[in-house]
SEPA-623838 format. One record per residue: z, x, y of N, C-alpha, C in turn; chain. Coordinates in steps of 0.001 Angstrom, whole numbers, plus 500000, padded with zeros to 6 digits. Layout:
N
PT   n.up n.east n.north  ca.up ca.east ca.north   c.up c.east c.north ch
PT      Z      X       Y      Z       X        Y      Z      X       Y  A
...
//
This chain:
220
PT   n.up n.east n.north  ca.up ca.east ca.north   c.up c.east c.north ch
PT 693563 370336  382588 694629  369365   382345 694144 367949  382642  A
PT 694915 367234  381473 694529  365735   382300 695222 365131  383093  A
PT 695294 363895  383497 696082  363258   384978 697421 363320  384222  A
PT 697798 362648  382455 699001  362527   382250 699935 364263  382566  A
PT 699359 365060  382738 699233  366470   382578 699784 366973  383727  A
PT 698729 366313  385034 698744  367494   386114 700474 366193  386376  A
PT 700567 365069  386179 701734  364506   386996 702686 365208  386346  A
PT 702899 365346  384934 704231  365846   384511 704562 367493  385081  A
PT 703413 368230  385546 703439  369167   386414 703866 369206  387533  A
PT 703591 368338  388159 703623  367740   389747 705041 367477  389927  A
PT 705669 366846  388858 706967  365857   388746 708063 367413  388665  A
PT 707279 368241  387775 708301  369270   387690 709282 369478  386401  A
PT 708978 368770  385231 709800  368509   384260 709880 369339  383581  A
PT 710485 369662  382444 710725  370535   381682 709889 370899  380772  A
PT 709453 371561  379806 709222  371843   379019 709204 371064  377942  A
PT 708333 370077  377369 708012  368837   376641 709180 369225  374893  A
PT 709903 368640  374633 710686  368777   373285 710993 367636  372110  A
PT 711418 367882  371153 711359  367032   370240 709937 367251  369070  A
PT 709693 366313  368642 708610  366132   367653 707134 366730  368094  A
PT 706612 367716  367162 705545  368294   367543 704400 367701  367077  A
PT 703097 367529  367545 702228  366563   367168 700987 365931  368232  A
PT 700441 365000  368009 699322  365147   368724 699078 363283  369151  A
PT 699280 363641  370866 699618  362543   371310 699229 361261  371438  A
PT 699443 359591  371165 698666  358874   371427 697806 358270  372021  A
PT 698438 359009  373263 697845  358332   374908 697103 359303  375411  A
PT 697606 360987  374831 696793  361553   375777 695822 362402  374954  A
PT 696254 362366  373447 695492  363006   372498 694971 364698  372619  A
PT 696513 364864  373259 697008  366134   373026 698016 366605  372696  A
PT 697804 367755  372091 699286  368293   370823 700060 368760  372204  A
PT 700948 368093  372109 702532  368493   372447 703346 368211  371712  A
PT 705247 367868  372204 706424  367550   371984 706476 366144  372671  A
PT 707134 365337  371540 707515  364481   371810 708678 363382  371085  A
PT 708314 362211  370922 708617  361037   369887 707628 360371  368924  A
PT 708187 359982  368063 707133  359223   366791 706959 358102  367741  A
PT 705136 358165  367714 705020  356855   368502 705081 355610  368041  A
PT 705109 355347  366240 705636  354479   365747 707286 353692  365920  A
PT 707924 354467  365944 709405  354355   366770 709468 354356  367923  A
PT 708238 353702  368904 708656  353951   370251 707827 352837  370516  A
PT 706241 352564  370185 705733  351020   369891 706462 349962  370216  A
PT 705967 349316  370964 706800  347402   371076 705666 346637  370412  A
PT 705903 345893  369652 704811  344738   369282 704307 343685  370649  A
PT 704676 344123  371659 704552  343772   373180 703179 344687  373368  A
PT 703682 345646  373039 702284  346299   373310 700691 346681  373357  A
PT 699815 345977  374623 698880  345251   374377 697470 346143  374277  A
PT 697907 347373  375007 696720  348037   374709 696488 349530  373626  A
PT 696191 348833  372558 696008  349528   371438 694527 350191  371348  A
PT 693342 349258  371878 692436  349885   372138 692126 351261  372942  A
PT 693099 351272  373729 692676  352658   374508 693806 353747  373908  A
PT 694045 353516  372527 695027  354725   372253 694100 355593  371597  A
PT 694767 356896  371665 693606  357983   370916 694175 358329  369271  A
PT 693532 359046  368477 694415  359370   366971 695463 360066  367450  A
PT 696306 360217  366313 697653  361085   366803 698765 360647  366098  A
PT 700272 361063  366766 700966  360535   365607 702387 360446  366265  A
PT 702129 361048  367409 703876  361044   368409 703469 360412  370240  A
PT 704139 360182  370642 703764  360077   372472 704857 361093  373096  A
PT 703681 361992  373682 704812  363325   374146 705447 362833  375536  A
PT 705759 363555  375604 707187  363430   377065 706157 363665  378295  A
PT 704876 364166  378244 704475  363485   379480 703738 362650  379360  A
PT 703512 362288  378845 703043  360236   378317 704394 359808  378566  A
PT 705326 360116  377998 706707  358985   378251 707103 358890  379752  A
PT 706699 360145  380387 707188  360240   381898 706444 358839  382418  A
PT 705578 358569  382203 704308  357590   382892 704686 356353  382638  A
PT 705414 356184  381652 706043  354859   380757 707681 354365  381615  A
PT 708064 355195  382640 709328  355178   382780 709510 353867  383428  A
PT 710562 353256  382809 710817  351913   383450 712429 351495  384056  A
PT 712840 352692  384302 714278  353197   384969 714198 354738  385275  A
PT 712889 355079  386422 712974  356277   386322 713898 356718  388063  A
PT 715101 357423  387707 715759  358095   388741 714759 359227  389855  A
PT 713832 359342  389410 713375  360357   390470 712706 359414  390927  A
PT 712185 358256  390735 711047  357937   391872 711909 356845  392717  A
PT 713265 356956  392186 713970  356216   393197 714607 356975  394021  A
PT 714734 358642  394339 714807  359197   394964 714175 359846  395775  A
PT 712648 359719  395532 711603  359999   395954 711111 358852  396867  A
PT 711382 357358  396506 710997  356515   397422 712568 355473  397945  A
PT 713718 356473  397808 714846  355922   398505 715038 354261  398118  A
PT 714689 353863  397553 715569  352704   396469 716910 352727  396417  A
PT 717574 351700  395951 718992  351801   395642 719465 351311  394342  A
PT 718088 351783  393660 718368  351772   391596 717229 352160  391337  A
PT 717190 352980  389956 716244  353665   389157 714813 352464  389683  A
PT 713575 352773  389441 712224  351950   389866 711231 352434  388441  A
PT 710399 351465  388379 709794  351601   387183 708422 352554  387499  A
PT 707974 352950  386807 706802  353693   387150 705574 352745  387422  A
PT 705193 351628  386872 704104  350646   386914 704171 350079  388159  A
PT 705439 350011  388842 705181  349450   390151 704501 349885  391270  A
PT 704463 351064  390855 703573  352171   392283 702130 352253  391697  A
PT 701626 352937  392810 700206  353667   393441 700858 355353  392828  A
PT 700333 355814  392295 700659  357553   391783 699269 358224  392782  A
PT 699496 359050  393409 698525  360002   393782 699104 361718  394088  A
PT 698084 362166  393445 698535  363962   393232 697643 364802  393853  A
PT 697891 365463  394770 697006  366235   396080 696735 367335  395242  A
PT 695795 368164  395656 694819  369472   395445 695815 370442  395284  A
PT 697309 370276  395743 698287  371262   396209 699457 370986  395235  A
PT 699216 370351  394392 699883  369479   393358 701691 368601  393542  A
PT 700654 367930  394853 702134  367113   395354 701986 365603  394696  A
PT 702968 365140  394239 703547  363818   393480 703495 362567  394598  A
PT 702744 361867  395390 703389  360840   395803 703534 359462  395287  A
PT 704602 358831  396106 704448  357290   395066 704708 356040  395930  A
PT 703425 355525  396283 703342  354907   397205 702786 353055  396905  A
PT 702982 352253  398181 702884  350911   397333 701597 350178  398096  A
PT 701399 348956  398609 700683  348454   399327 700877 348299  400537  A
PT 702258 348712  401086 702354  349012   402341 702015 350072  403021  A
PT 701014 351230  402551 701030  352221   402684 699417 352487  402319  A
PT 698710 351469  402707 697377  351879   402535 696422 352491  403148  A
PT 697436 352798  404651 696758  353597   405596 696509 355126  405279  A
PT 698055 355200  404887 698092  356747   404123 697307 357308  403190  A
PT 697147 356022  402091 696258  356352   400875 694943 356713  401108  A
PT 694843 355516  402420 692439  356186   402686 692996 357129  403036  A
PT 693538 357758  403865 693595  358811   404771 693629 360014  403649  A
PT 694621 359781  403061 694815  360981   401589 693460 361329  401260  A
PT 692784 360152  400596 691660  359971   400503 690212 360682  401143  A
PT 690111 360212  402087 689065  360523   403274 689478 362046  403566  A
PT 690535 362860  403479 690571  364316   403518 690255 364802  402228  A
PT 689643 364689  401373 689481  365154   400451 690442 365887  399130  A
PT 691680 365892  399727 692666  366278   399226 693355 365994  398393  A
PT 692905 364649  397440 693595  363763   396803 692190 364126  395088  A
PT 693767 364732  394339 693379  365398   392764 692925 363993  392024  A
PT 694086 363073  391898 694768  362018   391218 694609 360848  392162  A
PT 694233 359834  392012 694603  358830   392510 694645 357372  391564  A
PT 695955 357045  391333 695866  355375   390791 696648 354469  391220  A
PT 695733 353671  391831 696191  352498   392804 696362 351560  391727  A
PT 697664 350356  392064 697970  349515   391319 698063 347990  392700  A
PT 697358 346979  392069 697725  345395   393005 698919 345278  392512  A
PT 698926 344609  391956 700398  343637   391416 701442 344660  390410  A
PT 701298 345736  390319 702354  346630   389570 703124 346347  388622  A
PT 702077 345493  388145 702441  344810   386679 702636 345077  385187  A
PT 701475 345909  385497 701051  346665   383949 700874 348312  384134  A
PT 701355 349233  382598 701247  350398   382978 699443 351238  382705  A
PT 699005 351162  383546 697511  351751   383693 697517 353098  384357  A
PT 698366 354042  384434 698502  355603   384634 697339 356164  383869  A
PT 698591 355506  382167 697772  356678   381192 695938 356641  380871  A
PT 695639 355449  381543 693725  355122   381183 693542 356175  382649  A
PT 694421 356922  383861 693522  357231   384104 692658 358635  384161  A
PT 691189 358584  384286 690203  359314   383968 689740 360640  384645  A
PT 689771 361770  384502 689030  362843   385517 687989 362716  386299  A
PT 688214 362995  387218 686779  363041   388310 686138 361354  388877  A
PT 687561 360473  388773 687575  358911   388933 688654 358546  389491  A
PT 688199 357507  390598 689325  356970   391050 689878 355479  391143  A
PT 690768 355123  390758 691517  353968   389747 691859 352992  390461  A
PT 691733 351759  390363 692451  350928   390706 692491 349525  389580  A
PT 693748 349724  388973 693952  348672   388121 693482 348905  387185  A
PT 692144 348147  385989 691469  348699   385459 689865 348569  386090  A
PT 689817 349176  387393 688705  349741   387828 688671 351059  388218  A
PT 687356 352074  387442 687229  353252   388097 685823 353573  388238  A
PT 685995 354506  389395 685454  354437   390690 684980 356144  390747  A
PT 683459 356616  390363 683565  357817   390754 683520 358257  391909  A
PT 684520 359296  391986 685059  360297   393364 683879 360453  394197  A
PT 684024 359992  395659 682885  359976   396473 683259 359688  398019  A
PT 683967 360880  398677 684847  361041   399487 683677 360498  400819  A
PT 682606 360600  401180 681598  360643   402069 681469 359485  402120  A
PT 680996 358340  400337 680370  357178   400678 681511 356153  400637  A
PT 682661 356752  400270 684312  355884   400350 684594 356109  402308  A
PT 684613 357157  402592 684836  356993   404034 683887 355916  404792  A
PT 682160 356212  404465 681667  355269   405145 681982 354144  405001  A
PT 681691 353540  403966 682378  352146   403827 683557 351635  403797  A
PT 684433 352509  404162 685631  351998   404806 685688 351976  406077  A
PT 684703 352789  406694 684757  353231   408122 684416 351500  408421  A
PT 683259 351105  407955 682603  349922   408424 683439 348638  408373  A
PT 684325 348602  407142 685513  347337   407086 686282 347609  408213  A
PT 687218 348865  408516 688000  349120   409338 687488 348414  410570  A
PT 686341 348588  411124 685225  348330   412417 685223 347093  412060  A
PT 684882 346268  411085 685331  344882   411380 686144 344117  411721  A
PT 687310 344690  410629 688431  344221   411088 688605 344364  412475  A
PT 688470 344854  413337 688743  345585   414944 687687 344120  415534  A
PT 686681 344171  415155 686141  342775   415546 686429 341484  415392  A
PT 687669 341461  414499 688680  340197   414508 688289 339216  413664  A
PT 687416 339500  412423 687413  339319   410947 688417 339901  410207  A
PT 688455 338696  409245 689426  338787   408168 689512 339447  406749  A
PT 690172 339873  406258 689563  340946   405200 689066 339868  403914  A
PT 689296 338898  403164 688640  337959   403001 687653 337579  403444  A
PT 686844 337210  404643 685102  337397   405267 684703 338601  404830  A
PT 685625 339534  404872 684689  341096   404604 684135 341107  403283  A
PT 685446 340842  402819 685166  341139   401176 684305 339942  400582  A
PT 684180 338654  400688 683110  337925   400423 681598 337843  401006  A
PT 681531 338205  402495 680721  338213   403341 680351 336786  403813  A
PT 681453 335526  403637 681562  334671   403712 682204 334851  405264  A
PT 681938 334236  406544 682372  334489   407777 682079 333263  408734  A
PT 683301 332951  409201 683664  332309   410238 682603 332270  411294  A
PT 681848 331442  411244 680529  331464   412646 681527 331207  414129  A
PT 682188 330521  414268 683233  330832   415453 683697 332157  415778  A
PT 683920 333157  414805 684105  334466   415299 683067 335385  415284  A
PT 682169 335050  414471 680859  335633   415210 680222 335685  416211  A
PT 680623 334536  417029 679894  334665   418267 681340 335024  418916  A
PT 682127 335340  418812 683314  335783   419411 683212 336944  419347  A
PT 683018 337712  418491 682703  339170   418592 681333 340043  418565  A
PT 680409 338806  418649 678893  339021   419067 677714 339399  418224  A
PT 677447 338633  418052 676572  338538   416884 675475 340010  416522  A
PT 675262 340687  417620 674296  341985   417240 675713 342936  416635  A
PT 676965 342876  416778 678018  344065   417073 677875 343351  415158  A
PT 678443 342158  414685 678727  341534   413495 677502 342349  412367  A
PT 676350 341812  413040 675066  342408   412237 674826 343279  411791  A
PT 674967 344122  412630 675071  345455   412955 675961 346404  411365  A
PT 677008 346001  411400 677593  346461   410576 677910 345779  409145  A
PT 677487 344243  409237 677328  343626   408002 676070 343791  407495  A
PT 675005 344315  408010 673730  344567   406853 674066 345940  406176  A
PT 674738 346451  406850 675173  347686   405890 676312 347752  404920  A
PT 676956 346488  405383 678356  345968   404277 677645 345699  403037  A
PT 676069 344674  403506 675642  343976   402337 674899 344383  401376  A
PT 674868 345356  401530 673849  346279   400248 675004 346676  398902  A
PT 676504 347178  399395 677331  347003   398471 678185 346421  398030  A
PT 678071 345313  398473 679360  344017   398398 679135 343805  396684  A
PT 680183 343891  396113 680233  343669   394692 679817 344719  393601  A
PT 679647 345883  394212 679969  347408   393660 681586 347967  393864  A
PT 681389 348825  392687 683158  349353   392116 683332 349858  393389  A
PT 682911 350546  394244 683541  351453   395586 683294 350094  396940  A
PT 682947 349368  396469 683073  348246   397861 684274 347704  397677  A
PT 684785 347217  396242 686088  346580   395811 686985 347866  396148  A
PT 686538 348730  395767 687501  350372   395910 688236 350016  397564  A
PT 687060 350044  398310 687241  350563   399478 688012 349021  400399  A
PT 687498 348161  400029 687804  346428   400356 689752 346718  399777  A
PT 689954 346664  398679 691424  346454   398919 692228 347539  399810  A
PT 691803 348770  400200 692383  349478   400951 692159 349443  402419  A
PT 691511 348408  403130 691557  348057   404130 692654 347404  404673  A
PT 693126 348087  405948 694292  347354   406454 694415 347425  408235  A
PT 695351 346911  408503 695668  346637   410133 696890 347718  410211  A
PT 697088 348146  411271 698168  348809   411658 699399 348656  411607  A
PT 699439 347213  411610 701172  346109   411188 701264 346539  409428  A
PT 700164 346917  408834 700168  347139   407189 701772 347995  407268  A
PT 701749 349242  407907 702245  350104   407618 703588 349953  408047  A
PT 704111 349008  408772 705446  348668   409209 705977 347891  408762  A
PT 705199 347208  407765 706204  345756   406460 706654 346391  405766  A
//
């Protein structure tokens, strides 16, 4: 199955109905709608559509932009769009839907190995579900192959900075405050920035760089 696949599984939905045919987004024959009748001339990414001729109902699930379950799922007090979240689907095929306050959870998901699905969204702007890819992990339109060992280490090492009272901005540029370097000691700084600096500006340094957080993350 693919990701549009294992979520409409995960989600629990019915049995895909309507128009039979072969999908745009996921470029597989199911049930659905004519994706010509469902098209916005808004709609910007045409390049990543596949041949086909309908968008089935679990492509539309991914599209939802008043969807009632994920406002019951994340206790809202009105339907929530699907583009606004982080989607991640565990080994055990659990649905969560989580935002940027919650990035502790996500490495952690992460770093246990347990995490099928993962697509992280910044600004929850645009819908980037359906680009994402097997055996990759997403953020925005970056993906990132699955690499639970060298994602822990290098998060291990931001986390350890941050604790040394750098800013996640110094981390992620390697641009740093010489006042807090000698504040938190220049062999302890070294130490763990020559090993920052070999991947600063690789897909799993950006991977691992926006999911760095402080402990206050999780209480906003």
């Amino acid at each position: 199955m693919n990701s549009i696949q294992k979520l409409y599984k995960a989600a629990k939905q019915p049995e895909p109905t309507g128009k039979a045919g072969i999908c745009r987004i996921s470029g597989i024959a199911s049930k659905g709608t004519s994706f010509d009748s469902w098209v916005k001339n808004t709609f910007t990414d045409r390049n990543s559509l596949l041949p086909g001729d309908i968008i089935s109902c679990e492509a539309l699930f991914c599209f939802n932009e008043a969807s009632e379950l994920i406002q019951q799922k994340t206790g809202r007090d009105k339907p929530q769009r699907f583009r606004t979240y982080s989607h991640l689907i565990t080994k055990s095929g659990e649905w969560l839907c989580l935002t940027k306050a919650n990035k502790e959870t996500i490495a952690g998901l992460i770093k246990s190995g347990e995490c099928d699905v993962v697509c992280l969204t910044d600004l929850g702007q645009k819908h980037i579900f359906f680009k994402n890819r097997t055996g990759f992990w997403q953020l925005d339109e970056l993906h990132i192959p699955q690499d639970v060992s060298e994602f822990t280490r290098l998060h291990g090492l931001m986390i350890e900075m941050l604790g040394l009272g750098f800013g996640q901005g110094q981390i992620q540029s390697g641009k740093y405050y010489h006042s807090q370097i000698i504040k938190a000691g220049f062999e302890n700084w070294q130490k763990i920035e020559n090993q920052l600096a070999q991947h600063r500006g690789k897909p799993m340094f950006d991977f691992a760089a926006w999911l760095m957080f402080t402990h206050k993350n999780e209480s906003e």
